[in-house]
TIVO-924296 format. One line per 8 residues: number of its first residue (from 1); for each residue z, y, x of N, C-alpha, C, O, CB. Coordinates in pm, 1 decimal, decimal comma, padded with zeros to 6 digits, m for minus. Each point is the difference from the previous one (the first is absolute). Glycine has a CB too. Layout:
// residues N
NUM = Z:Y:X:Z:Y:X:Z:Y:X:Z:Y:X:Z:Y:X; ...
***
This chain:
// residues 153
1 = 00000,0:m00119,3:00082,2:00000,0:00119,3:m00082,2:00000,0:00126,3:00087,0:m00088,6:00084,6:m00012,1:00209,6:m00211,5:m00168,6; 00009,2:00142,0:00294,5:m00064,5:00125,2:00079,2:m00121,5:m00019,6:00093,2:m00050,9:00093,5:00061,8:00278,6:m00013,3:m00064,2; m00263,0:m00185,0:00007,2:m00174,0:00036,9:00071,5:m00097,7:00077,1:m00031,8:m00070,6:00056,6:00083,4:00083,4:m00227,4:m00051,0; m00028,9:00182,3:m00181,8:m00030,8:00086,9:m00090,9:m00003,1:00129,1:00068,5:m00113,2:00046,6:00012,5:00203,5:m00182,3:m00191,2; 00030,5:00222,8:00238,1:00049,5:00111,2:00015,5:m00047,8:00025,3:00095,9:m00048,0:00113,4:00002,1:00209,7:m00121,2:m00102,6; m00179,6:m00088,6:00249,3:m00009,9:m00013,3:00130,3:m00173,5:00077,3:m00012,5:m00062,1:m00024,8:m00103,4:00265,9:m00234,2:00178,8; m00260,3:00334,0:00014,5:m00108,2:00030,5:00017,3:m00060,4:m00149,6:00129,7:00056,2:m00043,3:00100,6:00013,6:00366,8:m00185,6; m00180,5:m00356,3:00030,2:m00070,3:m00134,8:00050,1:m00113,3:00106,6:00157,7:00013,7:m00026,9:00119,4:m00034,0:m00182,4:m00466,5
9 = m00050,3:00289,4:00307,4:m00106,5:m00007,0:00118,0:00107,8:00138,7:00052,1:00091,3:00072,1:m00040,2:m00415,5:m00183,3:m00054,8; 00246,5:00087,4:00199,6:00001,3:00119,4:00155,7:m00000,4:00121,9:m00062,4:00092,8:00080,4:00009,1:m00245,5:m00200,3:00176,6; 00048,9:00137,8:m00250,7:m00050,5:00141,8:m00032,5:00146,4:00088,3:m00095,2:00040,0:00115,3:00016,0:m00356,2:m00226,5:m00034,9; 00366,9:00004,9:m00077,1:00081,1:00038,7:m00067,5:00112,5:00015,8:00038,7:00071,0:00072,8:m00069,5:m00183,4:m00137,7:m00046,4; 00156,7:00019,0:00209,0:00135,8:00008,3:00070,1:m00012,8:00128,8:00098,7:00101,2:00047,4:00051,6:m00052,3:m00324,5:m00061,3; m00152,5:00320,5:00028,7:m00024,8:00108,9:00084,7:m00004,3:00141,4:m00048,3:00030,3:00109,8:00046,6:m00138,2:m00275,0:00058,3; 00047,1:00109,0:m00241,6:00040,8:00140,7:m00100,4:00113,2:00021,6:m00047,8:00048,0:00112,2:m00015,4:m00225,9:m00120,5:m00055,9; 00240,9:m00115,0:00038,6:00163,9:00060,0:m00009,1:00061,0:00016,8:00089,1:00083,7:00086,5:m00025,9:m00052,5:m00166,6:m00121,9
17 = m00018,1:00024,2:00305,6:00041,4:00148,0:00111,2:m00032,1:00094,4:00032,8:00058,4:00085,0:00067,1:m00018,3:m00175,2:m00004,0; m00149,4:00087,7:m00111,2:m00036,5:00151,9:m00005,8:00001,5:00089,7:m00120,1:m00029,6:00119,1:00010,2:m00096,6:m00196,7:00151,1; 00167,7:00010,2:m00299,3:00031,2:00124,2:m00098,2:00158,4:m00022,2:00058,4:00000,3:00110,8:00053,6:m00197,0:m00107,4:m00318,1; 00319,5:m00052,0:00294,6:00149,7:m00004,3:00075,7:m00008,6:00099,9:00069,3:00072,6:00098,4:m00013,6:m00020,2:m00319,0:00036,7; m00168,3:00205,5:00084,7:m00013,2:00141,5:00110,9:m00033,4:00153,2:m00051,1:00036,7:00105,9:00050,7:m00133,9:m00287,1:00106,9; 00027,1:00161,9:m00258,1:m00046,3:00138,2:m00023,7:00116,7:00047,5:m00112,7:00013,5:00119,6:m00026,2:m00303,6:m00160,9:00079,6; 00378,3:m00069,0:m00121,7:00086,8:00058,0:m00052,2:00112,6:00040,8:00080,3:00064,0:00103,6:m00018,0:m00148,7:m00208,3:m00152,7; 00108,6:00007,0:00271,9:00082,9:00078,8:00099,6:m00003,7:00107,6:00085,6:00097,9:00043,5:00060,6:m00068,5:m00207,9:m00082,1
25 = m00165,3:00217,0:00028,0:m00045,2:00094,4:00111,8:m00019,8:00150,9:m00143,5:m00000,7:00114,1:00046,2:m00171,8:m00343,7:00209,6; 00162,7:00218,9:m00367,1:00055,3:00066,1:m00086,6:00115,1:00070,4:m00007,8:00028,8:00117,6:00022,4:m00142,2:m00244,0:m00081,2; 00192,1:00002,2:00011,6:00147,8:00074,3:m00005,8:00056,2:00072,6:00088,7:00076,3:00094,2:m00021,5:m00038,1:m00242,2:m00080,3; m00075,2:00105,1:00209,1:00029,5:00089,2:00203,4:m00050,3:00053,3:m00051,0:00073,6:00039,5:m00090,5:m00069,2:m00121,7:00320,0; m00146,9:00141,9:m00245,7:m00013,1:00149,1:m00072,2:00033,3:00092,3:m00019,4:00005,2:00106,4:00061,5:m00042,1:m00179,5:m00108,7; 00077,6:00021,3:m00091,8:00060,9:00040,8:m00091,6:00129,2:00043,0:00049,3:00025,8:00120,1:m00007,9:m00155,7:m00249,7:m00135,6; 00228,8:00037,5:00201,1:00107,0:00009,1:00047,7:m00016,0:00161,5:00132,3:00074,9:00097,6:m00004,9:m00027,4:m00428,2:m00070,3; m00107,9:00321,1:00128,8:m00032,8:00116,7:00064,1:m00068,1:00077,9:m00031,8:m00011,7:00079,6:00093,1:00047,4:m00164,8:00023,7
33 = m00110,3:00121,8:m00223,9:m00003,0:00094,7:m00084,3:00102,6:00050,6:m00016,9:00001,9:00113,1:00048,6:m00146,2:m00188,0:m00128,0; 00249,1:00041,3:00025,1:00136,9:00047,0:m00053,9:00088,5:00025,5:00055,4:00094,2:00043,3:m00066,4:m00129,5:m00128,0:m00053,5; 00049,6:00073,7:00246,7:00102,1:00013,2:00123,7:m00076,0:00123,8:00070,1:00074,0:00087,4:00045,1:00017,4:m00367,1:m00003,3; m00222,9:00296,3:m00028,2:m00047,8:00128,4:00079,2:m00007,6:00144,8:m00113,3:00007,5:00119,2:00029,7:m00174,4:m00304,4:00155,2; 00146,4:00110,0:m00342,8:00061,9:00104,1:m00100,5:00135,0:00063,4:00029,7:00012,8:00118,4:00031,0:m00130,6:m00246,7:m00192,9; 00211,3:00046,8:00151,1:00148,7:00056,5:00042,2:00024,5:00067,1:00101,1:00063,8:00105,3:m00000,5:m00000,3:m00258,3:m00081,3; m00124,3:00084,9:00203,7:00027,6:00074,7:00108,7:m00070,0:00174,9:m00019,7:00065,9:00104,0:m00000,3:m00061,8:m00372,2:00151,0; m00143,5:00254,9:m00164,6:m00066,3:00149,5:m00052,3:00093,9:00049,9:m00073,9:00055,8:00096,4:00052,4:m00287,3:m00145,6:m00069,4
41 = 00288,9:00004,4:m00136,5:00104,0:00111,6:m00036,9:00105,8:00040,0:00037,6:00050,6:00107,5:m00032,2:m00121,3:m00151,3:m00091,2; 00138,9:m00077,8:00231,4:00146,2:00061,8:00048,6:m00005,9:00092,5:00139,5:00101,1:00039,4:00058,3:00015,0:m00267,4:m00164,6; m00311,7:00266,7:00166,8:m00005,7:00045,2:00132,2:m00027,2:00166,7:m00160,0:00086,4:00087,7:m00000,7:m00218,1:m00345,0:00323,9; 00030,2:00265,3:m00414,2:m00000,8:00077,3:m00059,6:00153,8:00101,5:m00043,0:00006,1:00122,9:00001,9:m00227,7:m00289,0:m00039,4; 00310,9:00089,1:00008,5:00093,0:00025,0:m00025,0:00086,8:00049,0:00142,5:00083,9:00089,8:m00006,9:m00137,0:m00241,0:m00212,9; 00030,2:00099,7:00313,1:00065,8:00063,8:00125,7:m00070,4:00155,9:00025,9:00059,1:00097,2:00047,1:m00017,9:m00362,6:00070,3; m00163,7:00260,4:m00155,7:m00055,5:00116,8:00047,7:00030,0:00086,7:m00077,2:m00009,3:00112,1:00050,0:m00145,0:m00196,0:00047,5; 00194,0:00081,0:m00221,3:00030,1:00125,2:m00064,1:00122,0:00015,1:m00018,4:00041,3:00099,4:m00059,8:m00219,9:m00093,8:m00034,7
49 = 00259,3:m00098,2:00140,5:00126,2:00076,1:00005,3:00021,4:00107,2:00141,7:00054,7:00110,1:00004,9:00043,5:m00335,6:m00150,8; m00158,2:00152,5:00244,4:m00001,5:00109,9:00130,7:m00072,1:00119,4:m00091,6:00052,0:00111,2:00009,2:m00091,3:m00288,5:00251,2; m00034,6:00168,3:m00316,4:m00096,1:00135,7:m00049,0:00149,4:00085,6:m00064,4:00032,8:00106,6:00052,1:m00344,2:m00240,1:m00146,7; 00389,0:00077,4:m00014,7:00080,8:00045,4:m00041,2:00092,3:00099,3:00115,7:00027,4:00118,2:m00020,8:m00069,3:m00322,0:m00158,5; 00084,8:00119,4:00314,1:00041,2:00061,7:00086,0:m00070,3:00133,7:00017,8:00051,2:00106,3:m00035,2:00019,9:m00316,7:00113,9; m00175,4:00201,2:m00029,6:m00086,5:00093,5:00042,4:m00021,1:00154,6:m00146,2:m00032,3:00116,4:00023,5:m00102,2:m00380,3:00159,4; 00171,9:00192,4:m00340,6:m00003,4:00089,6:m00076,3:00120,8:00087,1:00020,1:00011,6:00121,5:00015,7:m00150,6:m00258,1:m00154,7; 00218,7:00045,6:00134,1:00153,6:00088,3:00028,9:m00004,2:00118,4:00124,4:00067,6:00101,2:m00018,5:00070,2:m00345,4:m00048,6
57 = m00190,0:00235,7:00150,2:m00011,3:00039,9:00190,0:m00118,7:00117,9:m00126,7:00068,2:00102,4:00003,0:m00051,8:m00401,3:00319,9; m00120,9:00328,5:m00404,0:m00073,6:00041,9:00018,4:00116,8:00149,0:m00122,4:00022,7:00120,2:00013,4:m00290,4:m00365,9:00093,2; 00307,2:00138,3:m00211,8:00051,3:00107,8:m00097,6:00087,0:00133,1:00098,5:m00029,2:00118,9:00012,7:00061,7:m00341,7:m00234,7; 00094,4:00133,2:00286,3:00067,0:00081,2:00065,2:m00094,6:00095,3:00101,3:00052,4:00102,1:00044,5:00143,2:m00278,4:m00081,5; m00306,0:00150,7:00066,4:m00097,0:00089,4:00103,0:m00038,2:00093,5:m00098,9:00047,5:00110,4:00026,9:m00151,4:m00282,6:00151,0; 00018,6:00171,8:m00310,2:m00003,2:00103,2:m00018,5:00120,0:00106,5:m00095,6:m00025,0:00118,8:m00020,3:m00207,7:m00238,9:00082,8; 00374,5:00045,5:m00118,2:00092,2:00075,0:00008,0:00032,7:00083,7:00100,6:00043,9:00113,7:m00017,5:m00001,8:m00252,6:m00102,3; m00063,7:00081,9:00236,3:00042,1:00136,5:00069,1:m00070,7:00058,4:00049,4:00035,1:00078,9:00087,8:00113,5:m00131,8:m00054,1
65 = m00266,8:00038,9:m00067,4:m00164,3:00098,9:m00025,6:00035,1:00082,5:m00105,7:m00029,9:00118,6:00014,3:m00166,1:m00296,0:00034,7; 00257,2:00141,7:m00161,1:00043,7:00109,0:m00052,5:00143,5:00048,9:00027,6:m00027,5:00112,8:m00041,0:m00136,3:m00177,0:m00110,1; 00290,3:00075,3:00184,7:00033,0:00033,2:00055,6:m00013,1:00109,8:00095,8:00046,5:00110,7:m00027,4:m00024,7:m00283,6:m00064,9; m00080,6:00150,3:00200,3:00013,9:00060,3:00066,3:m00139,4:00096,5:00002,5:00005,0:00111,9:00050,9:00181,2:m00280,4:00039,7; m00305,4:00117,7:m00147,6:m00098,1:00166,7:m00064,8:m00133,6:m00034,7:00094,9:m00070,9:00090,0:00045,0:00300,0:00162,9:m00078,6; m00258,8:m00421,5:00062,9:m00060,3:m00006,1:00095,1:m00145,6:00018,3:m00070,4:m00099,6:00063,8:00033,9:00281,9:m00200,8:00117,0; m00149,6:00044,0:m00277,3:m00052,5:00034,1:m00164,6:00026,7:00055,9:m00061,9:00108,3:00056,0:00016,6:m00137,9:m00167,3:m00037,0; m00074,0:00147,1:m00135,8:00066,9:00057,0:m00067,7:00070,9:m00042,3:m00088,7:m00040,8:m00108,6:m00041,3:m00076,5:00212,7:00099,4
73 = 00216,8:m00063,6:m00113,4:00137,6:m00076,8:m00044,6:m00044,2:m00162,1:m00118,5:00030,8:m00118,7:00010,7:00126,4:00431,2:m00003,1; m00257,8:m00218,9:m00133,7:m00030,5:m00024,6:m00073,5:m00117,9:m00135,2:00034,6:m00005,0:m00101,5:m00069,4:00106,5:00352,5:m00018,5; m00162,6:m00233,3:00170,8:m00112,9:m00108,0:00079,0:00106,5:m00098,7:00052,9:m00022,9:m00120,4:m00011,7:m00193,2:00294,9:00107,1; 00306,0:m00141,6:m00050,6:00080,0:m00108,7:00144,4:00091,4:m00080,1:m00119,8:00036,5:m00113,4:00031,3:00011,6:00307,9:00255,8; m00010,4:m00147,0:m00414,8:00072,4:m00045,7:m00091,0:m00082,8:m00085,2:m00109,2:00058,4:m00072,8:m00080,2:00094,3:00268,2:00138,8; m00276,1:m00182,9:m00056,3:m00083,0:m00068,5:m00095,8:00019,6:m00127,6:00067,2:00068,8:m00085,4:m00055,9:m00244,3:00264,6:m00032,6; 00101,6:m00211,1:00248,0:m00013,5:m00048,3:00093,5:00093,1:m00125,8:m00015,5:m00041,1:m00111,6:m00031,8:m00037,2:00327,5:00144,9; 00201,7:m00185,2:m00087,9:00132,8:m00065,5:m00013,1:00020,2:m00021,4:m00139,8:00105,0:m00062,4:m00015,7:m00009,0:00164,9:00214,8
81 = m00150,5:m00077,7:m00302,6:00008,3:m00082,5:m00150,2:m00116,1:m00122,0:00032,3:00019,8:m00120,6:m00014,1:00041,6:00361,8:m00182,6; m00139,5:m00201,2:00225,7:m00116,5:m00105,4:00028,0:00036,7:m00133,8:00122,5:m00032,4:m00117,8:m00014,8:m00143,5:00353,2:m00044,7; 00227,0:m00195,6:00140,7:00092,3:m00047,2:00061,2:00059,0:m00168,1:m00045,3:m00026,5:m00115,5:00033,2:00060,5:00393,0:m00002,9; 00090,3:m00185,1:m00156,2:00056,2:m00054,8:m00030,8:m00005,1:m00112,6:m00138,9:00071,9:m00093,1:m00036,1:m00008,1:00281,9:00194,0; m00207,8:m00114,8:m00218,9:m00105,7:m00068,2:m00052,0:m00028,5:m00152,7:00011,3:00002,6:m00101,8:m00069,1:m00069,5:00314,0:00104,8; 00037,1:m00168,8:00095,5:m00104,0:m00114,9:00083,5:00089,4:m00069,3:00027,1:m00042,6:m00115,4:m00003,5:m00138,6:00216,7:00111,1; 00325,7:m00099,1:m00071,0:00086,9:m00033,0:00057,5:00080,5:m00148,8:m00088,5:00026,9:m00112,0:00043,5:m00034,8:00394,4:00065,6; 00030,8:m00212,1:m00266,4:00049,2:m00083,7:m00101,5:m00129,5:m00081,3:m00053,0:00022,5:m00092,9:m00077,6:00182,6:00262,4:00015,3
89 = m00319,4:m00145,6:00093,2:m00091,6:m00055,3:m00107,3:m00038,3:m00140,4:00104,6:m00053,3:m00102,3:m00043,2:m00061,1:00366,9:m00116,3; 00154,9:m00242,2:00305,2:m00032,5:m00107,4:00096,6:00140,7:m00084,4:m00036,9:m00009,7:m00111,0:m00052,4:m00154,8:00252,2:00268,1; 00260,4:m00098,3:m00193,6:00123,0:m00040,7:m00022,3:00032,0:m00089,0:m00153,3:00088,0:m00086,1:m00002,4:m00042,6:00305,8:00169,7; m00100,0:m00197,8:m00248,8:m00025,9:m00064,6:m00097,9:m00117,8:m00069,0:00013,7:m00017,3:m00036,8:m00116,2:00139,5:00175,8:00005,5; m00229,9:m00188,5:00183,8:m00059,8:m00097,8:00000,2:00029,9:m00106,0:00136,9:m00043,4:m00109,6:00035,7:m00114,7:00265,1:m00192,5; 00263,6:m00049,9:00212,9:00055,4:m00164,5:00105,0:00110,2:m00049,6:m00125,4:00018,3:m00120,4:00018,3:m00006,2:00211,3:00324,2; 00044,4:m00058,0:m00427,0:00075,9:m00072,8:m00046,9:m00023,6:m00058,2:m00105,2:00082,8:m00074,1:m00052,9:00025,5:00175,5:00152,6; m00252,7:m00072,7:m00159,6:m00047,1:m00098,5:m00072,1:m00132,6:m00087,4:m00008,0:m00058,9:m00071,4:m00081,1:00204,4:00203,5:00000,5
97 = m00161,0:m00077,7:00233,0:m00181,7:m00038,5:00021,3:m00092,8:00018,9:m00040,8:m00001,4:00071,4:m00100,2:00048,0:m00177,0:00134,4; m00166,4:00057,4:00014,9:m00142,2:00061,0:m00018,6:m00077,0:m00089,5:m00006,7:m00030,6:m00011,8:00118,7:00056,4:00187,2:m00017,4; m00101,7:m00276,4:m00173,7:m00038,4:m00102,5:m00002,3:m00137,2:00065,8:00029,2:m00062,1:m00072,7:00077,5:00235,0:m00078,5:m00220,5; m00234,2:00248,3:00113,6:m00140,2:00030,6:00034,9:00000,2:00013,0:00147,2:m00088,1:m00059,4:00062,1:00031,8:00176,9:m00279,7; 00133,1:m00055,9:00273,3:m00007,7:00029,6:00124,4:00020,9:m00147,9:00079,4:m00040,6:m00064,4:m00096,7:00124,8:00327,8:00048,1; m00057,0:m00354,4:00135,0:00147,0:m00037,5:m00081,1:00121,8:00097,4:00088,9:m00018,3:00055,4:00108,4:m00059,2:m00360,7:m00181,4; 00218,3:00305,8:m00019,6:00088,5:00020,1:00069,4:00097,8:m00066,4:m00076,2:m00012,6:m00033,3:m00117,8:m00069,7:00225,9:00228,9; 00171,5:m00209,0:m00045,5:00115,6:m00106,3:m00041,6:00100,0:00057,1:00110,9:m00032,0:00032,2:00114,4:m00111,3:m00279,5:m00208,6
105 = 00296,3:00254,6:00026,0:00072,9:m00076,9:00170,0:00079,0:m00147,2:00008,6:00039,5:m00069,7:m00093,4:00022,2:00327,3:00149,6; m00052,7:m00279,5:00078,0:00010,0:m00166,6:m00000,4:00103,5:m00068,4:m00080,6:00106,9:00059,5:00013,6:m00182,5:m00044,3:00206,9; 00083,0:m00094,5:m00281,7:00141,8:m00026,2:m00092,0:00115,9:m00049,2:00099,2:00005,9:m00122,2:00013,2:m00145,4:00039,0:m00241,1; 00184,1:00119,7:00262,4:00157,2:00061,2:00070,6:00084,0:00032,4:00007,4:m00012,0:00118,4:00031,7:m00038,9:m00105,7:m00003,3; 00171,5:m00043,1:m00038,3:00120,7:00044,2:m00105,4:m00001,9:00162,1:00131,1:00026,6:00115,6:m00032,8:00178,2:m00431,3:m00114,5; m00229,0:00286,3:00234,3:00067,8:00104,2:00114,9:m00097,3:00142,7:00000,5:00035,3:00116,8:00016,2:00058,0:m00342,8:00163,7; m00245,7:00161,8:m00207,0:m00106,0:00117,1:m00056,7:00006,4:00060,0:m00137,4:m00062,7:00101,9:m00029,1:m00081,3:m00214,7:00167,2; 00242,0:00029,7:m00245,0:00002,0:00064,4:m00127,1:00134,1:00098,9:00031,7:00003,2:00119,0:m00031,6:m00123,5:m00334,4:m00138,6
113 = 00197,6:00164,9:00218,2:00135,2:00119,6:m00006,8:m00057,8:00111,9:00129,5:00042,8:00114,8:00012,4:00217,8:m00319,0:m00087,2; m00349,3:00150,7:00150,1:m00020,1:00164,7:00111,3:m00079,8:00068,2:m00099,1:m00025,8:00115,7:00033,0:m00001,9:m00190,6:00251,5; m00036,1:00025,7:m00435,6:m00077,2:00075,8:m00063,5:00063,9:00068,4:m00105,8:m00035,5:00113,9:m00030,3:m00128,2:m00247,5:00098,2; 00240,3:00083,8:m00117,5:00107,9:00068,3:m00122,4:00089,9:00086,0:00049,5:00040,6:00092,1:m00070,9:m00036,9:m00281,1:m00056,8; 00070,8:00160,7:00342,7:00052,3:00144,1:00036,7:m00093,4:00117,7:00034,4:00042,4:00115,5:m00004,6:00134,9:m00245,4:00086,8; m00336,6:00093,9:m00039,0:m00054,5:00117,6:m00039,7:m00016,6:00070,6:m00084,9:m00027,2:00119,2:00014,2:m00020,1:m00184,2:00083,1; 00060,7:00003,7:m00208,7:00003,6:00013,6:m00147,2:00094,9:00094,3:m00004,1:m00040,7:00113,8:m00023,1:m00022,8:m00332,8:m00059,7; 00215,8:00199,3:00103,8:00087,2:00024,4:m00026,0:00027,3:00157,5:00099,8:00032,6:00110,2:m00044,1:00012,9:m00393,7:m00048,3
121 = m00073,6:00241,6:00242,4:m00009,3:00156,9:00065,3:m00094,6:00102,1:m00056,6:00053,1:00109,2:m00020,1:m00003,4:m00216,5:00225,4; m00172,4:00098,5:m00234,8:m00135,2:00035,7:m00073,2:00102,6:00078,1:m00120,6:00028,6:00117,8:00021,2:m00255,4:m00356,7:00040,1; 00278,0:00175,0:m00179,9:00031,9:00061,9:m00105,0:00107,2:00029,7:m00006,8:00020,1:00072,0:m00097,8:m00151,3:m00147,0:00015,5; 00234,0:00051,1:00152,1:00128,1:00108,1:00030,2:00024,9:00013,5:00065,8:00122,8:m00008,7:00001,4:m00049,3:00004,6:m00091,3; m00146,6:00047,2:00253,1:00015,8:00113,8:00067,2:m00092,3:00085,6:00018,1:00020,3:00120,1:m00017,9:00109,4:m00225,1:00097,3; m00298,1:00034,1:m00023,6:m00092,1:00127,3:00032,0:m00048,3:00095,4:m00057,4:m00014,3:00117,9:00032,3:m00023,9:m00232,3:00059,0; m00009,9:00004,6:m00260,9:m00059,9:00074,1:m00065,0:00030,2:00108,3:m00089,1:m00073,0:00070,8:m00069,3:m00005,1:m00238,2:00118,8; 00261,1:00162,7:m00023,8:00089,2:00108,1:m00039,3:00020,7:00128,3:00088,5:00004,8:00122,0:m00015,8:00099,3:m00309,0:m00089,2
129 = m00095,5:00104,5:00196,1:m00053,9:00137,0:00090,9:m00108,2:00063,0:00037,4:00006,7:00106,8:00060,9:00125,9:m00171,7:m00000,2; m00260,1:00000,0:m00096,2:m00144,7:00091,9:00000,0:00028,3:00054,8:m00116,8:00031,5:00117,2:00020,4:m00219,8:m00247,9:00098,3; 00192,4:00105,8:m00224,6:00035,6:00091,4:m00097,0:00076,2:00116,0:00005,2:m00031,8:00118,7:00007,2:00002,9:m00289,7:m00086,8; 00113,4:00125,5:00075,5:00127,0:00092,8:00055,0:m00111,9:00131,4:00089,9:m00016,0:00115,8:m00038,6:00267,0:m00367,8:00088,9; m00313,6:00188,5:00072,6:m00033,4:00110,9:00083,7:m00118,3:00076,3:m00055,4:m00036,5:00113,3:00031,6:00126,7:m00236,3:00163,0; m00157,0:00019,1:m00305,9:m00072,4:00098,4:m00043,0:00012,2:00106,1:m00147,7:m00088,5:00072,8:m00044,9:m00029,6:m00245,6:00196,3; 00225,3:00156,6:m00192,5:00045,5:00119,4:m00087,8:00035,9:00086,2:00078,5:m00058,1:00107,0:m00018,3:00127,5:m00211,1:m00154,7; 00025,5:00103,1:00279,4:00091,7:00079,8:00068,7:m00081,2:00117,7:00010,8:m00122,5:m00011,8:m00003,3:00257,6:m00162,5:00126,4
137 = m00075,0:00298,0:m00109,3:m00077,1:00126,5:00001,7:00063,6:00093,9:00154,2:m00079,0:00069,0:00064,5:00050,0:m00071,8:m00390,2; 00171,0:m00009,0:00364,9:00062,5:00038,5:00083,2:m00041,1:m00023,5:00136,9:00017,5:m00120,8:00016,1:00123,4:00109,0:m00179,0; m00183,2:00058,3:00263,6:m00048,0:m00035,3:00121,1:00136,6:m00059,1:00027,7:m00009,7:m00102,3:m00067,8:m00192,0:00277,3:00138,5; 00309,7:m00179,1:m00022,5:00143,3:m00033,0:00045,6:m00009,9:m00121,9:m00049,0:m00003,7:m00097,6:00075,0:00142,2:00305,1:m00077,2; m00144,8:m00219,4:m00147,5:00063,4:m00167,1:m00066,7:m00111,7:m00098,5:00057,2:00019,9:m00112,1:00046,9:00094,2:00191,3:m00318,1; m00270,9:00006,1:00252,9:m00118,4:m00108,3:00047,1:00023,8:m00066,0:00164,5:m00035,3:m00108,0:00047,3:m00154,4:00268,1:m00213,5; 00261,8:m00049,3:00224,5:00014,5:m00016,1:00127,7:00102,3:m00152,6:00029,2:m00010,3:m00093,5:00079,4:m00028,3:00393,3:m00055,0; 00121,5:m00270,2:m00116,6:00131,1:m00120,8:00023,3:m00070,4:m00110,5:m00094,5:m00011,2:m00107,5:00058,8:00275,6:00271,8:m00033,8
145 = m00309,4:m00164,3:m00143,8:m00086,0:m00150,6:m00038,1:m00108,1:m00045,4:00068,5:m00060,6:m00105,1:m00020,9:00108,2:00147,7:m00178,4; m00075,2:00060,2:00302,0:m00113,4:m00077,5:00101,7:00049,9:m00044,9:00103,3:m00084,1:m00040,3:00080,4:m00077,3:00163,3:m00129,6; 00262,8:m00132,1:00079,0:00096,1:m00010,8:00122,6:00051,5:m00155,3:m00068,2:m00024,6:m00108,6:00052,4:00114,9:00416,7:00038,5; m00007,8:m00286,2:m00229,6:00019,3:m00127,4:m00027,9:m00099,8:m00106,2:m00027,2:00014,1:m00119,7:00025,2:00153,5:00230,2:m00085,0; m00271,0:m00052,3:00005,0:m00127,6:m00115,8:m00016,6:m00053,2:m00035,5:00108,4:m00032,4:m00118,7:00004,5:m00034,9:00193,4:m00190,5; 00044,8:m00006,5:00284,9:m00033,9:m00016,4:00190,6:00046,8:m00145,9:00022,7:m00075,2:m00097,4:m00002,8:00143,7:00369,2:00109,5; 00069,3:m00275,0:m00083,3:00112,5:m00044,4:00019,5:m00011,2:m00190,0:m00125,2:00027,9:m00116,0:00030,3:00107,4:00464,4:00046,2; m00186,3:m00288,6:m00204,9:m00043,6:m00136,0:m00057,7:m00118,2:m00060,1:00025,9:m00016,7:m00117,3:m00033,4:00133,3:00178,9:m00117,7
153 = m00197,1:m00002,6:00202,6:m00150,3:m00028,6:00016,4:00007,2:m00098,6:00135,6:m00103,4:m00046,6:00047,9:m00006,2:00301,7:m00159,9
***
C-alpha cells in the first residue's frame, strides 16, 4: 500500500528534490527578506533620532539668534517653532513608526523606556521651556531661560 506513495523512476524523485530545494531556498528568502526589513527600520530609526539631536542643537541656535539680534526676532522665533515642529512630528513617528518608510524601533524593553524618558524630558522639561522662551518679552528673563534651557539641551 505505501508503494503507491513511493515515486518509482529517476526523473520523479528528482523533481521532488528539487521542488524540497526550491521550497527551502524560498523560505531563506523570505526569511531574509524580513531580517534586512528590520534591520533598515531599526538603522532608519537610529538616524532620526540623532536628527532629533541635531533638531534640539538647531532650535537652541536659532533662540539665541533671536536673542541676541543676530536675526530678526520674529524670523529666528518662527524658525524655532518649526524647529520644534519637526521635532515632535519625528518624535511621534519613532514612537509609533512608519511602515511606508520603514521605521520601527527594535522591540527592547531598554529602547522602549530610553523612548518614553525622551518622551518624558521632551514634555516636561524642554518644550516648557521653548515656550516659556518664546512668550517671554523681557531681555533679562529671556536671558536666564536661555541659560536654563542651554544647560537642558
Amino acid at each position: 500500500m505505501m508503494d503507491r506513495f513511493i515515486p518509482r523512476k529517476l526523473g520523479t524523485k528528482i523533481n521532488a528534490i528539487l521542488v524540497l530545494f526550491f521550497v527551502f531556498a524560498l523560505a531563506v528568502i523570505l526569511l531574509t527578506l524580513n531580517v534586512a526589513h528590520q534591520l533598515e527600520g531599526g538603522a532608519a530609526a537610529i538616524n532620526d533620532a540623532g536628527s532629533e539631536r541635531m533638531r534640539t542643537y538647531g532650535l537652541a541656535y536659532r533662540l539665541h539668534q533671536a536673542l541676541d539680534g543676530t536675526l530678526p526676532r520674529a524670523a529666528a522665533l518662527a524658525e524655532a517653532r518649526r524647529f520644534m515642529e519637526d521635532f515632535e512630528a519625528t518624535l511621534a513617528k519613532l514612537e509609533n513608526g512608519d511602515p511606508d518608510r520603514p521605521l520601527f524601533l527594535p522591540r527592547e524593553a531598554g529602547v522602549a523606556e530610553k523612548m518614553r524618558s525622551l518622551r518624558r524630558e521632551w514634555d516636561g522639561n524642554v518644550r516648557p521651556q521653548v515656550e516659556k522662551l518664546l512668550a517671554v518679552t523681557d531681555d533679562a528673563e529671556r536671558r536666564r531661560l536661555m541659560a536654563a534651557f542651554d544647560a537642558a539641551v
